[in-house]
BADOFI-103436 format. One record per residue: x, y, z of N, C-alpha, C in turn; residue in one letter. Coordinates in pm, whole numbers, padded with zeros to 5 digits, always signed. Example, Ala and Ser with C-alpha at 12.3 -4.5 7.8 and 13.67 -1.06 7.14 Angstrom:
2
+01319-00569+00780+01230-00450+00780+01320-00330+00780a
+01285-00225+00708+01367-00106+00714+01290+00003+00787s
! end
This chain:
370
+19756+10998+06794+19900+11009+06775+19931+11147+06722x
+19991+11234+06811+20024+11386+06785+20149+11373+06767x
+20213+11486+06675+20357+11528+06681+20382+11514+06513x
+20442+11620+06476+20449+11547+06282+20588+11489+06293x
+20660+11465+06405+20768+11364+06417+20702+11307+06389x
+20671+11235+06418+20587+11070+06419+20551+11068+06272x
+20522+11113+06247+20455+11099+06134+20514+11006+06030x
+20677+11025+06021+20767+10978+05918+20766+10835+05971x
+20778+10810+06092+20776+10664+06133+20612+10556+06121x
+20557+10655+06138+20413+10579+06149+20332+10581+06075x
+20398+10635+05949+20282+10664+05804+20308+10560+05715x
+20239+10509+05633+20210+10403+05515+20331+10340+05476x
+20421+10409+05489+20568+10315+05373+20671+10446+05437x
+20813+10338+05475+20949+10383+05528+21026+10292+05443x
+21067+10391+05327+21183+10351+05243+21253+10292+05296x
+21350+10354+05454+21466+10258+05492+21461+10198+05536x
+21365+10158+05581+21319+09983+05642+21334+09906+05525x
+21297+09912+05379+21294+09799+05291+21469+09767+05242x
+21512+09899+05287+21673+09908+05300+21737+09812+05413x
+21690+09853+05541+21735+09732+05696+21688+09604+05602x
+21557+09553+05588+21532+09422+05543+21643+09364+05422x
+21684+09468+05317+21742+09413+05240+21898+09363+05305x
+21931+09456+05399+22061+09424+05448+22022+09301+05556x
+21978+09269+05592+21934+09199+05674+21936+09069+05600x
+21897+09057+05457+21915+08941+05440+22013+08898+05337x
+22072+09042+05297+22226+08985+05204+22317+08920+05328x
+22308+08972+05454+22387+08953+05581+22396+08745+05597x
+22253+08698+05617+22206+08608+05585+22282+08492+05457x
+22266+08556+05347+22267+08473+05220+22472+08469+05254x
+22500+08573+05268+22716+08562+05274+22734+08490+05414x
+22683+08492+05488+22670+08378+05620+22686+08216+05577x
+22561+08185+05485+22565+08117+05407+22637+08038+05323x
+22681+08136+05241+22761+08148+05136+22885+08057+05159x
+22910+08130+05294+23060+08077+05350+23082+07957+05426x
+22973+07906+05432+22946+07770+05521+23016+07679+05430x
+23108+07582+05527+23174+07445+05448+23308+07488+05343x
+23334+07628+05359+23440+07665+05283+23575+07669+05407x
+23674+07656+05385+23815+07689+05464+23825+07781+05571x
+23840+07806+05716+23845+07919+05816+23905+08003+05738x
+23899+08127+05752+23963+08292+05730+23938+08405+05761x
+23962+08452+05802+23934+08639+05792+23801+08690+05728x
+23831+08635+05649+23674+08655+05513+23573+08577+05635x
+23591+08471+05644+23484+08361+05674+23455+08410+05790x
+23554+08482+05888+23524+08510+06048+23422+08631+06030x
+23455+08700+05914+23366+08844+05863+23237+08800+05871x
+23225+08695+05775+23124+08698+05689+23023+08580+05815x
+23082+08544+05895+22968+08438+05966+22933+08563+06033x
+22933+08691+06096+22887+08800+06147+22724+08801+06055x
+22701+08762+05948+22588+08714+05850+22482+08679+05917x
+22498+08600+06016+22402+08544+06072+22314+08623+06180x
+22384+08717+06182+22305+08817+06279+22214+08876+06219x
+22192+08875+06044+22046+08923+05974+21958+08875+06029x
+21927+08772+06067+21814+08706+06139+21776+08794+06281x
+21847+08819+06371+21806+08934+06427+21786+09064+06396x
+21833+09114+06344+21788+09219+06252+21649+09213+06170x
+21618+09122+06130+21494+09062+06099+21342+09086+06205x
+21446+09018+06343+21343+08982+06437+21295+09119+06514x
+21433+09180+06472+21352+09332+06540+21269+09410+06427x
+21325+09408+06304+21156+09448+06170+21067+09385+06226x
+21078+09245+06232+20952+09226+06264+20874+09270+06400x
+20939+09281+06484+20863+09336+06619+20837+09509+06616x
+20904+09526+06551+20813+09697+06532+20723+09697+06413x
+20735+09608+06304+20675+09613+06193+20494+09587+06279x
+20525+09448+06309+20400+09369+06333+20326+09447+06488x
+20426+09496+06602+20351+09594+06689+20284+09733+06631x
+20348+09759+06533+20290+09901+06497+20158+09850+06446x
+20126+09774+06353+20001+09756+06261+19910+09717+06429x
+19929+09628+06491+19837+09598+06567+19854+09721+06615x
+19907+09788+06670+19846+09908+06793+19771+10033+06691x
+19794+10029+06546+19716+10104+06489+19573+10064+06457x
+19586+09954+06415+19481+09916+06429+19365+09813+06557x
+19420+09809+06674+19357+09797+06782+19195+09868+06785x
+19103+09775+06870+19007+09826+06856+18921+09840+06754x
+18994+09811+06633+18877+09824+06521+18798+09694+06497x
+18685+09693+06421+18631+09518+06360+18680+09460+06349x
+18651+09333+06378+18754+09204+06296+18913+09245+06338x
+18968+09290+06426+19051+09325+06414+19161+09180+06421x
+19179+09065+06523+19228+08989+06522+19191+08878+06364x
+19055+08896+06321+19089+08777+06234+19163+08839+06076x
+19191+08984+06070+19202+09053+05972+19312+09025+05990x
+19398+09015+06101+19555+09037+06130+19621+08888+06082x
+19557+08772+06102+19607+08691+06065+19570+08571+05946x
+19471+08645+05889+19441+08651+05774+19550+08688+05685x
+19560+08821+05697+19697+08863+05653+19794+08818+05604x
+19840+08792+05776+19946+08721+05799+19972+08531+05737x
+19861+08498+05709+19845+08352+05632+19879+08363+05509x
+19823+08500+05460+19847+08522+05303+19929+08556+05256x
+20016+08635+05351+20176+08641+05291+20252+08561+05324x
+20235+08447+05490+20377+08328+05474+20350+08230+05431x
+20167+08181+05424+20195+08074+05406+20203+07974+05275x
+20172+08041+05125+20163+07978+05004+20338+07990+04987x
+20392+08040+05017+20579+08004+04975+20600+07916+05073x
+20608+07953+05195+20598+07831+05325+20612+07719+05245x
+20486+07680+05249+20423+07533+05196+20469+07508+05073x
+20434+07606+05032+20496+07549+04831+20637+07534+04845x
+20723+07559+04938+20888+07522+04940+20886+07425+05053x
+20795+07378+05121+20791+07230+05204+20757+07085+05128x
+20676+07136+05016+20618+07030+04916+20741+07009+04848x
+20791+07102+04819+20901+07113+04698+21030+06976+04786x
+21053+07053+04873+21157+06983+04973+21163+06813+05017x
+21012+06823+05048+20973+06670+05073+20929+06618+04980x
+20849+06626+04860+20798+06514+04807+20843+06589+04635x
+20904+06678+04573+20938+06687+04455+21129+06657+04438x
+21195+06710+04546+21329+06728+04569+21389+06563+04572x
+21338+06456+04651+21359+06322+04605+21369+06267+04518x
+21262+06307+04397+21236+06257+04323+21355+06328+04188x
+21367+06409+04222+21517+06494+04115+21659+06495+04170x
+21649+06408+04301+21742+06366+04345+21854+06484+04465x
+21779+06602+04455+21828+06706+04532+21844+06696+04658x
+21757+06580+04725+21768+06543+04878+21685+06442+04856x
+21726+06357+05009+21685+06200+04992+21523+06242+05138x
+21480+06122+05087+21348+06108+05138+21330+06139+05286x
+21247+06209+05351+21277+06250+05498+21149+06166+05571x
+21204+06110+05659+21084+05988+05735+20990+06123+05814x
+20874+06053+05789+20764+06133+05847+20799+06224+05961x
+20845+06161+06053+20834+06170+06212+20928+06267+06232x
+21019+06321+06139+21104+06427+06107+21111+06461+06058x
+20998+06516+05958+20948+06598+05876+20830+06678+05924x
+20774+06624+05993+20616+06635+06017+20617+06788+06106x
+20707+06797+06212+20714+06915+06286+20732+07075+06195x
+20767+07047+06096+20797+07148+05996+20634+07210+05978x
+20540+07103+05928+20452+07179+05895+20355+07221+05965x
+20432+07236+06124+20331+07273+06242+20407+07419+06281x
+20528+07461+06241+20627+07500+06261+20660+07495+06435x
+20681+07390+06433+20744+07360+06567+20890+07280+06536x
+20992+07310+06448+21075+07233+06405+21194+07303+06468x
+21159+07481+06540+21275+07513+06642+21269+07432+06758x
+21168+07382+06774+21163+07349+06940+21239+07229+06893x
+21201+07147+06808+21253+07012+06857+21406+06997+06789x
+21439+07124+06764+21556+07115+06702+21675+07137+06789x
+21633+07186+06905+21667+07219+07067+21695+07079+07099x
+21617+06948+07119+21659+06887+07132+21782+06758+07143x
+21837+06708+07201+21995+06651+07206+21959+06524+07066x
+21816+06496+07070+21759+06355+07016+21743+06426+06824x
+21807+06332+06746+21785+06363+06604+21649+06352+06549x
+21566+06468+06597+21386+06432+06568+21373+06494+06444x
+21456+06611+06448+21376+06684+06297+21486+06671+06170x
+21434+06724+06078+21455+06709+05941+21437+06773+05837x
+21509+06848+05806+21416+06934+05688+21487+07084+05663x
+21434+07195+05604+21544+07312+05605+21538+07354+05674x
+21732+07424+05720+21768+07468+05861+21697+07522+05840x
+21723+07647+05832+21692+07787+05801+21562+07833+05807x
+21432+07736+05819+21333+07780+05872+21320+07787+06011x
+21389+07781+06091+21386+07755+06265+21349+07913+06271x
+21349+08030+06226+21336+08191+06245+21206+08153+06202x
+21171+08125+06079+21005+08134+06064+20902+08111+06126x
+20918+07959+06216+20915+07926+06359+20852+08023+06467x
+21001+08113+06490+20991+08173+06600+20903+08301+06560x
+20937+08328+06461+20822+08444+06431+20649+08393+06375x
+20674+08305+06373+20464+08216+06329+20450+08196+06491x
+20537+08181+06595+20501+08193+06763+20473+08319+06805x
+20548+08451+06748+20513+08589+06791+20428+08612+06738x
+20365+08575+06622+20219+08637+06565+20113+08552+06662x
+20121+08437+06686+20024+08355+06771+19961+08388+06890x
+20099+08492+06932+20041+08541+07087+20072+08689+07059x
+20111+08773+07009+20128+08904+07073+20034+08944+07036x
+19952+08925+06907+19829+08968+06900+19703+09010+07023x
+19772+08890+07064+19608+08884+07184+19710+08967+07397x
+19792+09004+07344+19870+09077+07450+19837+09191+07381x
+19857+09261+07273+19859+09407+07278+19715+09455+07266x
+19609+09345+07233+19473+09395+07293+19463+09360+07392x
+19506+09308+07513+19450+09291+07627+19521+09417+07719x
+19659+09446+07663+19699+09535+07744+19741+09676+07699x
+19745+09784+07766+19812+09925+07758+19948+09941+07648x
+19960+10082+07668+20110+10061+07600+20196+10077+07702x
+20158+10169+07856+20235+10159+07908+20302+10020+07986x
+20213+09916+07987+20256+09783+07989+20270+09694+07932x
+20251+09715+07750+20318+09647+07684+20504+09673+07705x
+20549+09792+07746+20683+09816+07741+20712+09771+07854x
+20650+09721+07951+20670+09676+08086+20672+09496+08071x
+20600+09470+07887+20632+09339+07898+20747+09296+07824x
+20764+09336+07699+20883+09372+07636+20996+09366+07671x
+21007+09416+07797+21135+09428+07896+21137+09299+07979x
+20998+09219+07967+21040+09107+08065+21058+09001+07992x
+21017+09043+07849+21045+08926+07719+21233+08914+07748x
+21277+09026+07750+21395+09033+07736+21452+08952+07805x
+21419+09002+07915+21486+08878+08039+21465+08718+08039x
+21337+08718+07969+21294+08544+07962+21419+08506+07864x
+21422+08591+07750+21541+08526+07647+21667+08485+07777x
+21708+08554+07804+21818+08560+07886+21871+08458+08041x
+21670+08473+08070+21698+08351+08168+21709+08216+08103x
+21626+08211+07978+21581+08057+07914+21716+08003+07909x
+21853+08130+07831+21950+08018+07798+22065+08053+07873x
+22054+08087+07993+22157+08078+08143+22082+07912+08217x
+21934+07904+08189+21892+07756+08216+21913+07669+08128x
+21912+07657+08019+21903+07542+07877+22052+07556+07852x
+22165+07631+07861+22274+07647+07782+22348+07475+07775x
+22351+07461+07947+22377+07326+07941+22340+07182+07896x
+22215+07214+07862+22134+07094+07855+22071+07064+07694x
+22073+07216+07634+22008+07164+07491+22087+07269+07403x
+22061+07322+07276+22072+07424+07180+21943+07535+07197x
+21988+07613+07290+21883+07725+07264+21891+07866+07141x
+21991+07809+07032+21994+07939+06989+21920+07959+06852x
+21795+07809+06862+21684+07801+06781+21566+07825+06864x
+21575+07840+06991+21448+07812+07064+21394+07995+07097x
+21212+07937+07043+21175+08082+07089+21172+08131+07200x
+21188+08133+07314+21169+08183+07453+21311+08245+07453x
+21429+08174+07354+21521+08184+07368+21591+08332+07250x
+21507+08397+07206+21527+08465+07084+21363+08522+07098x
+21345+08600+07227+21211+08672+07214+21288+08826+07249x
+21460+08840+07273+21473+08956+07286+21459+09062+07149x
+21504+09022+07018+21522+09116+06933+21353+09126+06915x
+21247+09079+06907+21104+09078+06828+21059+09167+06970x
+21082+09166+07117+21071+09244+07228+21126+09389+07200x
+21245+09427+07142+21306+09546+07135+21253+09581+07001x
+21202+09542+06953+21124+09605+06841+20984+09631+06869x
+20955+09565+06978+20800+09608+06999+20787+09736+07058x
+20919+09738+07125+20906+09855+07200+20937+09981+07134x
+20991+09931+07000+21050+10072+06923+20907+10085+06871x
+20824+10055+06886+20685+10067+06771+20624+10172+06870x
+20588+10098+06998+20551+10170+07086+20610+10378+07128x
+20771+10338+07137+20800+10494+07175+20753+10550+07043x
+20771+10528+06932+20719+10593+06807+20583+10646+06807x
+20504+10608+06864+20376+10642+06870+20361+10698+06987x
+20452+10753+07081+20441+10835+07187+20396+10969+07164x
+20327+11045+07239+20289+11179+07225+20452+11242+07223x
+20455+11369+07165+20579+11485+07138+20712+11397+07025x
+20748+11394+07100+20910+11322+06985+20931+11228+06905x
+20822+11081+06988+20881+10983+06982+20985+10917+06947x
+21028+10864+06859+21157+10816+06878+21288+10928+06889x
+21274+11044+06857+21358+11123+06860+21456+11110+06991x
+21362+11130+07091+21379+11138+07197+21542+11018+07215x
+21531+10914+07139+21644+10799+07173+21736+10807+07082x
+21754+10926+07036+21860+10934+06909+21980+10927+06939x
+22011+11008+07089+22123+10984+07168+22184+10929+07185x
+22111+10832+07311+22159+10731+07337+22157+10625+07257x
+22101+10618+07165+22138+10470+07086+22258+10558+06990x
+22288+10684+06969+22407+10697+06899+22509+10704+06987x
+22544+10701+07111+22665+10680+07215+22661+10532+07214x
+22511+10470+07228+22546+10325+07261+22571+10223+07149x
+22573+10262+07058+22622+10203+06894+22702+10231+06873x
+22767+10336+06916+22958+10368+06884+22998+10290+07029x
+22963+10258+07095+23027+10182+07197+23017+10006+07204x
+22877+09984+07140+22877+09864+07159+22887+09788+07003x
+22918+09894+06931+22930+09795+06794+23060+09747+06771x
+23185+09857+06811+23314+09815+06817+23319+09693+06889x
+23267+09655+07003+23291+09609+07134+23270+09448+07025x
+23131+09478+06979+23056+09295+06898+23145+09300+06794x
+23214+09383+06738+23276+09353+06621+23462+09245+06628x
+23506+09319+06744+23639+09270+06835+23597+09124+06874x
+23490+09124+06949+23463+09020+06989+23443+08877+06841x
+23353+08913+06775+23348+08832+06675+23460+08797+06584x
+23579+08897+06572+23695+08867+06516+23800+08804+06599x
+23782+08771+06736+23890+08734+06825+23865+08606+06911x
+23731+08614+06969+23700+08536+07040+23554+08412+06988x
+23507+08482+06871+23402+08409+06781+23434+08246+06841x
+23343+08181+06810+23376+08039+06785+23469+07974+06877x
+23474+08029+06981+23592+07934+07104+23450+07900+07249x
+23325+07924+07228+23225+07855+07335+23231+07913+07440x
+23289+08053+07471+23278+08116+07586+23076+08132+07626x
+23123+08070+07744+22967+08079+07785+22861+08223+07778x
+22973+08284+07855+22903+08410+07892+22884+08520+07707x
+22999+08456+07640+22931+08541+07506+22767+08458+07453x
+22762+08305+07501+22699+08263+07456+22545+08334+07512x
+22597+08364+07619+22452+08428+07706+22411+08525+07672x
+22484+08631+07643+22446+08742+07613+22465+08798+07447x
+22553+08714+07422+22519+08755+07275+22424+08844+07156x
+22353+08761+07168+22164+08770+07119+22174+08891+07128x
+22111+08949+07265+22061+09055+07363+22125+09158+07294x
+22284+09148+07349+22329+09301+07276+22330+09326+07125x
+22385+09159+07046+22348+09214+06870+22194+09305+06848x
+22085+09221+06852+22007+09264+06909+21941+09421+06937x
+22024+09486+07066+22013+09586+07094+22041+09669+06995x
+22201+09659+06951+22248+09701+06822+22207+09774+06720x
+22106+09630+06656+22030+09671+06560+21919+09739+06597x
+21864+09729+06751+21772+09862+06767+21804+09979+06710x
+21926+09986+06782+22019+10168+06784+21995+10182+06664x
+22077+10064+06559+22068+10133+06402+21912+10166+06321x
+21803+10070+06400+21660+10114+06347+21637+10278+06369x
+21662+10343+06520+21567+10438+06561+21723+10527+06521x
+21827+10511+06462+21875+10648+06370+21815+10659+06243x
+21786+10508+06195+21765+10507+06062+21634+10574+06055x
+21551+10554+06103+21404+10572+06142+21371+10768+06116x
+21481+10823+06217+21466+10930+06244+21597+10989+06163x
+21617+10948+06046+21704+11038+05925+21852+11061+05959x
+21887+10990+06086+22012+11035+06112+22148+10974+06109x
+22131+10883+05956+22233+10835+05870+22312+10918+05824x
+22339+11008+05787+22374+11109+05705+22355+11050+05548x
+22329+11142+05483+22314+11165+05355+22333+11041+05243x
+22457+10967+05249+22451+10926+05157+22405+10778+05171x
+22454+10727+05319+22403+10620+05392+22244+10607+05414x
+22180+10696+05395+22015+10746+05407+21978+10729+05256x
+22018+10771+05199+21974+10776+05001+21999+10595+04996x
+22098+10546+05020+22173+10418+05026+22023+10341+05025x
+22010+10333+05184+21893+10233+05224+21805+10260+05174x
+21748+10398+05155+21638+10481+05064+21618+10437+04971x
+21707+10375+04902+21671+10379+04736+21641+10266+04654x
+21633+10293+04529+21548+10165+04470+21646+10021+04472x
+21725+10063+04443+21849+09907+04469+21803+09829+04618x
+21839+09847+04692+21816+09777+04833+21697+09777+04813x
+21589+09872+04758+21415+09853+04827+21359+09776+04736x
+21456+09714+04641+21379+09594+04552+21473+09501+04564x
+21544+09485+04671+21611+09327+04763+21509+09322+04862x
+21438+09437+04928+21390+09420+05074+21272+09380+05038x
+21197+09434+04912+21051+09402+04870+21033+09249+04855x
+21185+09157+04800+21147+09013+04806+21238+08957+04887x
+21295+09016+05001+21347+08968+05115+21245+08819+05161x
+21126+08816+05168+21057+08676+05221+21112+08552+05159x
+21074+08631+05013+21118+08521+04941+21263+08485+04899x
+21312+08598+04939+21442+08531+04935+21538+08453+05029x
+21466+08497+05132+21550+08405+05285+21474+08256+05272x
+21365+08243+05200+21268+08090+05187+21387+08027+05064x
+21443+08063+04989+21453+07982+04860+21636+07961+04893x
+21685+08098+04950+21833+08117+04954+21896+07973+04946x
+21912+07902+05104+21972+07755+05080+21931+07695+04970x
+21822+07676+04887+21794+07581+04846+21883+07583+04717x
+21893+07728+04650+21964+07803+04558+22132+07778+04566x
+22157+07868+04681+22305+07818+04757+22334+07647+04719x
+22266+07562+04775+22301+07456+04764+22323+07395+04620x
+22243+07416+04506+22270+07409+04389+22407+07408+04334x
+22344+07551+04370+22498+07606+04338+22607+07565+04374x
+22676+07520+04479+22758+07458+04547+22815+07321+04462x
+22668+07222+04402+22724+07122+04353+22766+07119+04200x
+22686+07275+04167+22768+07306+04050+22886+07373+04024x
+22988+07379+04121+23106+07418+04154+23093+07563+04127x
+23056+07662+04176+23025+07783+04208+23151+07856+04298x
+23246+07906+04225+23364+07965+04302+23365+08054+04376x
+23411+08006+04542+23400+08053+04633+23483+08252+04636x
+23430+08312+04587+23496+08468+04594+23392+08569+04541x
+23391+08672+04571+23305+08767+04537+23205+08779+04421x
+23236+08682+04301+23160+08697+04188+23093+08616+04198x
+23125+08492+04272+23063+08370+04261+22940+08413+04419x
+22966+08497+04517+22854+08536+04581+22750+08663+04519x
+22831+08748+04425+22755+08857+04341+22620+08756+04265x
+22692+08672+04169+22583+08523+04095+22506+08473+04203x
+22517+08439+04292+22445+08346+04404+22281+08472+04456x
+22400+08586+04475+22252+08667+04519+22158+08723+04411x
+22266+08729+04267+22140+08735+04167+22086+08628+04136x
+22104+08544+04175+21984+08432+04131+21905+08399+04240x
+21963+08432+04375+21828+08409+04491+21736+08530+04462x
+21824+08639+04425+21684+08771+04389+21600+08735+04214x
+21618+08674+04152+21512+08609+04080+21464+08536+04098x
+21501+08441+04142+21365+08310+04213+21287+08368+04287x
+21326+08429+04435+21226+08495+04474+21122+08601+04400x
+21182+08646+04278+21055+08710+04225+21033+08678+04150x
+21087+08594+04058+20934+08507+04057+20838+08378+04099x
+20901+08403+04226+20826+08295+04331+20673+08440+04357x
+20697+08567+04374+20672+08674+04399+20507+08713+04309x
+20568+08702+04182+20505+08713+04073+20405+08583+04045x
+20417+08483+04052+20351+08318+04018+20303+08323+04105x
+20374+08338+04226+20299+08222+04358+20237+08334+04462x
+20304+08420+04514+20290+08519+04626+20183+08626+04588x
+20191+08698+04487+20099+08803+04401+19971+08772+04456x
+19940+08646+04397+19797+08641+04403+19721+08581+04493x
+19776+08547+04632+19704+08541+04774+19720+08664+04835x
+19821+08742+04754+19851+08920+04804+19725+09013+04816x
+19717+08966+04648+19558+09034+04610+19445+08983+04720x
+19444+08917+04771+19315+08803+04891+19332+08892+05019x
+19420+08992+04982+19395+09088+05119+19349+09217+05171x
+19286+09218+05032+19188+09344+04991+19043+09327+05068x
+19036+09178+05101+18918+09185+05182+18935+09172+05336x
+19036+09191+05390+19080+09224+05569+19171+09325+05556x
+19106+09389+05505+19185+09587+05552+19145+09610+05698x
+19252+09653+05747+19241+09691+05869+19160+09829+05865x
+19102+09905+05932+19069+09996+06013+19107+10094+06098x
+19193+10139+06093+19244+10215+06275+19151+10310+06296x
+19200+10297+06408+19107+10377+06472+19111+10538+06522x
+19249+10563+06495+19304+10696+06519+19336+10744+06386x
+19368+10872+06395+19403+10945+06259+19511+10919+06190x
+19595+10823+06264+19734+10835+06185+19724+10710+06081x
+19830+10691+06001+19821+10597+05885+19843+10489+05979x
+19796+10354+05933+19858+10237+05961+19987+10218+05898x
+20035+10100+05912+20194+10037+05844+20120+09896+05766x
+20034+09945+05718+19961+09821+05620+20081+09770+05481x
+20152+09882+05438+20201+09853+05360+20357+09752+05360x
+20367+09801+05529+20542+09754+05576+20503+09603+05658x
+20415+09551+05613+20345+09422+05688+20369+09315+05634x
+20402+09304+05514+20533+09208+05409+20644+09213+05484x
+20670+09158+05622+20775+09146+05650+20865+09036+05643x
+20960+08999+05606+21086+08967+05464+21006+08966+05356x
! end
């Protein structure tokens, strides 16, 4: 990997990524927030929230393509990767599935969930069957993304060693289209906007941002352009749309939706990426405020509802202070969910260090993704 462009994107730690993650999931938690409260202006704003989750899905597809293509080829390389990857989702995972099913009954926070709709949770197959018309599953929404991303670690691993880069971007592009065909086929027939085949475009457009980054000469430079013409064009466009036409079932927004939010948040990765926020918007994401929301972003998109919901029955007033309180207390649980629980399977990953195989740094450190 030549070019000292690159360098800023493909070396150990990118401040404004822990900045995207943090916005990514305040976006999330005021989505939230606003659920079950009165229609408004505010509320039409604030369900725009839900698009952190894509924003998410594209961190994660450049996060998780970069480490594998840096480290490709080395030892152990697949069992190191998901090793890893066990040790950072799965002790909160589980320790907030236990909590849910068999401690939360018993304190009366939620009533008992019959096996047979519970059970898919801890396979994470609880998007798929949540697709379904039939009431099978049970359990917290809000893991249906964890889902889809414990499916992209399952397989892309064993695609970006089997193939090139010039045809990983050749698959990427056909991920895209699968999203796109899956729910022009399913729109009628089920809920695809939990299903992974159905939401492989944003974790696809992030794979591919991993990839141009590690291109010989510019890399991402090269797209600074056009994703800054096509983000002043298409952000107005999602923003009109979500304030006017949101929520009335137009098919065709339903189809394409995804795809372009999505795209979107590409554009805003590869300016952010390549410094061309300006100044104060760059220090913004840069800095320690957001990069210690983004550092327990995991844990905070795992605990958020559960928090939210509390809160709710402790009459928690719906307006700015009462969401200011809500996110300081999802950003302490998560750390010290962080500190107790997460820390110390963290430490368990000192023994599957990756390797690369080329001179440049890995993204070992940006591999905590939420």
């Amino acid at each position: 990997m030549a070019g000292n462009k690159n360098q800023s994107v493909t070396g150990s730690h990118i401040p404004v990524l822990d900045g995207l993650r943090a916005l990514a999931i305040l976006l999330v938690i005021c989505f939230h927030f606003q659920q079950g409260h009165p229609p408004s202006l505010v509320g039409k704003i604030a369900v725009w929230g839900q698009t952190g989750v894509d924003l998410f899905f594209v961190l994660s597809g450049f996060l998780i393509t970069g480490i594998l293509l840096d480290s490709k080829g080395s030892p152990r390389f697949l069992r190191n990767f998901y090793a890893r990857r066990i040790l950072r989702i799965f002790p909160l995972y589980y320790a907030a599935l236990i909590a849910y099913y068999f401690v939360g009954p018993y304190l009366h926070m939620n009533a008992w969930t019959p096996w047979r709709k519970g059970i898919w949770y801890w396979f994470f197959l609880q998007n798929v069957f949540v697709t379904l018309p039939q009431d099978t599953v049970s359990g917290p929404g809000h893991f249906w993304s964890l889902a889809v991303e414990e499916h992209f670690y399952l397989v892309w691993p064993f695609v970006v060693m089997l193939a090139s880069r010039n045809r990983l971007l050749k698959i990427a592009a056909c991920a895209v289209g699968v999203s796109l065909l899956t729910r022009i086929i399913f729109i009628q027939y089920a809920e695809t906007f939990y299903f992974t085949l159905a939401r492989l475009d944003g974790l696809a457009m992030g794979a591919a941002l991993a990839i141009f980054a590690r291109k010989q000469g510019d890399g991402l430079a090269r797209l600074v352009t056009p994703a800054t013409v096509l983000l002043c064009t298409l952000g107005p466009a999602l923003v009109m749309t979500q304030l006017f036409v949101s929520g009335q079932g137009l098919v065709v927004i339903q189809l394409v939706k995804s795809t372009l939010i999505d795209l979107a948040y590409a554009c805003v990765m590869i300016i952010a990426l390549e410094k061309r926020l300006g100044r104060h918007l760059g220090k913004l994401l840069s800095g320690r405020f957001l990069g210690s929301i983004g550092k327990y972003s995991y844990g905070m998109y795992v605990v958020h509802q559960f928090v939210l919901f509390e809160l709710g029955r402790a009459g928690i007033p719906y307006n700015p202070v009462g969401l200011a309180a809500a996110i300081l207390l999802i950003w302490l649980a998560a750390r010290l969910s962080w500190n107790l629980l997460e820390k110390p399977f963290l430490r368990m990953k000192r023994y599957f260090e990756y390797t690369p195989q080329s001179s440049a740094s890995t993204l070992k450190s940006m591999v905590a993704v939420r």
